[in-house]
ZADO-1210 file (C-alpha; in nm, 4 decimals, padded with zeros to 6 digits):
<atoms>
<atom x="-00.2748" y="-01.1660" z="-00.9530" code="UNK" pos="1"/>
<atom x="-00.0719" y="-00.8775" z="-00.7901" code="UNK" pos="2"/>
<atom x="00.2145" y="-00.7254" z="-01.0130" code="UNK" pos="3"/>
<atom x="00.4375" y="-00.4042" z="-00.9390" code="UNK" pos="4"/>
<atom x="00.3997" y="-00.1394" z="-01.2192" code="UNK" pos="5"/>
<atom x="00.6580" y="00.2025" z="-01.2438" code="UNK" pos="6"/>
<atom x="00.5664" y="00.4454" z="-01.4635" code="UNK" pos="7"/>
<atom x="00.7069" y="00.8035" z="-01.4805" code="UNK" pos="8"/>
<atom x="00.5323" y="00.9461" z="-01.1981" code="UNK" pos="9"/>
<atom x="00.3695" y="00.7011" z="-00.9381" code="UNK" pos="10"/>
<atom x="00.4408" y="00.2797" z="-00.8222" code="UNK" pos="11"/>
<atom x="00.1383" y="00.0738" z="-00.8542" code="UNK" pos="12"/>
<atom x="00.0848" y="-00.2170" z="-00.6567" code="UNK" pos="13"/>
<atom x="-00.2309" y="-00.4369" z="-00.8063" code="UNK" pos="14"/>
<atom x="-00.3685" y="-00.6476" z="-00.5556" code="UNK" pos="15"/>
<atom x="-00.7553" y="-00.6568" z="-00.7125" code="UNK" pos="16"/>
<atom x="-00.8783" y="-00.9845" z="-00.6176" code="UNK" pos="17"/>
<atom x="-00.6723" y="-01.0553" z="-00.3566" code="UNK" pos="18"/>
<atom x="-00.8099" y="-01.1506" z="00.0205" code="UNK" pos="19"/>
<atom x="-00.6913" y="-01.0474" z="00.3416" code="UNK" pos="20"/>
<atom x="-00.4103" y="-01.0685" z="00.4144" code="UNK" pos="21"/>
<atom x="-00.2629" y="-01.0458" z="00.1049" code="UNK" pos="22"/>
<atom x="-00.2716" y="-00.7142" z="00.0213" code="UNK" pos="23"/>
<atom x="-00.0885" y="-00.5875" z="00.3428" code="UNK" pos="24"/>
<atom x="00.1271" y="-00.8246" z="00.2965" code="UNK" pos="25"/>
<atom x="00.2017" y="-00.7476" z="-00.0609" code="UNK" pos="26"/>
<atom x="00.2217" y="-00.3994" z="00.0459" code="UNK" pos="27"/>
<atom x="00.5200" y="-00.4379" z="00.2976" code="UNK" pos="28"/>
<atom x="00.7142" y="-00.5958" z="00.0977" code="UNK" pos="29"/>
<atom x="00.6811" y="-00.3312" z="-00.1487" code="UNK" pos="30"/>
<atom x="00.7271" y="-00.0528" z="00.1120" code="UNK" pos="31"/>
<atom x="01.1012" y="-00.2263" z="00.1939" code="UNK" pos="32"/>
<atom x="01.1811" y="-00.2007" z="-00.1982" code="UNK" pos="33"/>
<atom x="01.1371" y="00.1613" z="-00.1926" code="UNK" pos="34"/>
<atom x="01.3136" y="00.4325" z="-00.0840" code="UNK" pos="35"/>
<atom x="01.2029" y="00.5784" z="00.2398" code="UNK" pos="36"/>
<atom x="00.9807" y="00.8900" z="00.1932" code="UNK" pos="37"/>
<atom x="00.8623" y="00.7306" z="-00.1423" code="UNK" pos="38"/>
<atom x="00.4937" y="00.7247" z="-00.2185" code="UNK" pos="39"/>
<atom x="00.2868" y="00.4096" z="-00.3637" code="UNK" pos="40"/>
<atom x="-00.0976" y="00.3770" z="-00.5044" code="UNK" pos="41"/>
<atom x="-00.2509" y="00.0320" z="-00.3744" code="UNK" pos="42"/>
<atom x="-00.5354" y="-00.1126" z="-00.5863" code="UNK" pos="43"/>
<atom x="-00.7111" y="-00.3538" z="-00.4079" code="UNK" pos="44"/>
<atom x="-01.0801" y="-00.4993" z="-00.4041" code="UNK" pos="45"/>
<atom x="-01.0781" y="-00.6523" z="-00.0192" code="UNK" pos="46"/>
<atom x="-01.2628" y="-00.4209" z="00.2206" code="UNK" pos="47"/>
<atom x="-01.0435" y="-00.5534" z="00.4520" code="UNK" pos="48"/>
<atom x="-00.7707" y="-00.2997" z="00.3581" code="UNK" pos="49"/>
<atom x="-00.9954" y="-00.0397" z="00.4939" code="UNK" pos="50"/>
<atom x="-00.9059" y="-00.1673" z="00.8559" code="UNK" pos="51"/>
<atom x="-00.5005" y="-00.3749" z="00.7914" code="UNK" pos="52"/>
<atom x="-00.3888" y="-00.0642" z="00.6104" code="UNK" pos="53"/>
<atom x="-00.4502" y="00.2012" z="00.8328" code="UNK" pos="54"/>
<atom x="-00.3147" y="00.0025" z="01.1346" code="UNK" pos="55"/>
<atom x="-00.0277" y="-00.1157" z="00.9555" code="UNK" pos="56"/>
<atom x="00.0505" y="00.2207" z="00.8506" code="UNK" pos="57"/>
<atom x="00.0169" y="00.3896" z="01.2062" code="UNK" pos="58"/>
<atom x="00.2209" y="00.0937" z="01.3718" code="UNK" pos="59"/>
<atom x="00.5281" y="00.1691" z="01.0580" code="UNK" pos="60"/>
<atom x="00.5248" y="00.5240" z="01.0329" code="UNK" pos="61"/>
<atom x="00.3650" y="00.5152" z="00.7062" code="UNK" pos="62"/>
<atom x="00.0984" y="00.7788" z="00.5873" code="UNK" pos="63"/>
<atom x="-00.2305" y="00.7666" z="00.3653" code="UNK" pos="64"/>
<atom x="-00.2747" y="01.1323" z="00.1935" code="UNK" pos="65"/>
<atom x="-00.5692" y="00.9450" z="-00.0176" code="UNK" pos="66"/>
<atom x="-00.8179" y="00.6939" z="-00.0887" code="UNK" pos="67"/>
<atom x="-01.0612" y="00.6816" z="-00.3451" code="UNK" pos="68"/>
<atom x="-01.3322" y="00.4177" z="-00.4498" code="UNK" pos="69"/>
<atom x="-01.4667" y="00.3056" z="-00.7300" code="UNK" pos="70"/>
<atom x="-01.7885" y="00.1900" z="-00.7093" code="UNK" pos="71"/>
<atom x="-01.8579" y="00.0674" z="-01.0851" code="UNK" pos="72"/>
<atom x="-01.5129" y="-00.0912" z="-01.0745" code="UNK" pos="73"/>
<atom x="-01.5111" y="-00.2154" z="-00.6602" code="UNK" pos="74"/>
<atom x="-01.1534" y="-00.1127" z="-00.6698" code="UNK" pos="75"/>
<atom x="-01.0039" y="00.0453" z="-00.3829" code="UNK" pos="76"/>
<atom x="-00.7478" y="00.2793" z="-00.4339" code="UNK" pos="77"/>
<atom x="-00.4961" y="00.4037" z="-00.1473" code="UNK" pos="78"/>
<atom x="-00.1927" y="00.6587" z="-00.1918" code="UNK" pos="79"/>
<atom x="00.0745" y="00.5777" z="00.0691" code="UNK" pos="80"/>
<atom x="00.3713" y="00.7705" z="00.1707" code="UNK" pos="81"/>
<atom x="00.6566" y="00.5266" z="00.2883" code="UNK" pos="82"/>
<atom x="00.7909" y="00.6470" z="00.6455" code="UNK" pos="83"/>
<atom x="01.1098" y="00.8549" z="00.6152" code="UNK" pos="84"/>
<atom x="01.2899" y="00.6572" z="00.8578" code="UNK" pos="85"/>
<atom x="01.2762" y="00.2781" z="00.8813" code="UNK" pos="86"/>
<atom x="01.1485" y="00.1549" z="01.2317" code="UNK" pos="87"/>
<atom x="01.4464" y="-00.1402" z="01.1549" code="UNK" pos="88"/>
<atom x="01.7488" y="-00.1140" z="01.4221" code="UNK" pos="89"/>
<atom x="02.0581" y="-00.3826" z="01.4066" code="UNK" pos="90"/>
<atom x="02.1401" y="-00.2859" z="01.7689" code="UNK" pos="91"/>
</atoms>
């Protein structure tokens, strides 16, 4: 089950055994809770988020500075920086 997690430094969003397209999903909606320019680590065990994130990211102005695996734990772990504008106009 995905949950949100703050602690002092860093927002975690959990999406380990989730499937496509859950975890981009999940990972919007967290991106519209958070200040612009904000960073967020995804956990996630879908390959799939090798491919959704990345694209979702270029087509939002959002930016991965990291990914990591772990390959005892099959948890994939992406830091995102939030775009510092939203791509949102109410014109």
């Amino acid at each position: 089950m995905a949950y949100w997690s703050l602690n002092s430094t860093t927002t975690t969003l959990d999406t380990t055994g989730l499937l496509c397209p859950l975890p981009l999903i999940r990972a919007q909606d967290l991106a519209k809770e958070l200040v612009p320019g904000s960073s967020f680590l995804l956990l996630a065990s879908d390959p799939g988020v090798y491919y959704d994130i990345p694209a979702w990211c270029r087509m939002h102005g959002h930016e991965i500075f990291r990914i990591e695996e772990s390959s005892q734990e099959n948890v994939i772990q992406m830091w995102i920086k939030t775009a510092d504008t939203t791509n949102r106009t109410n014109e």
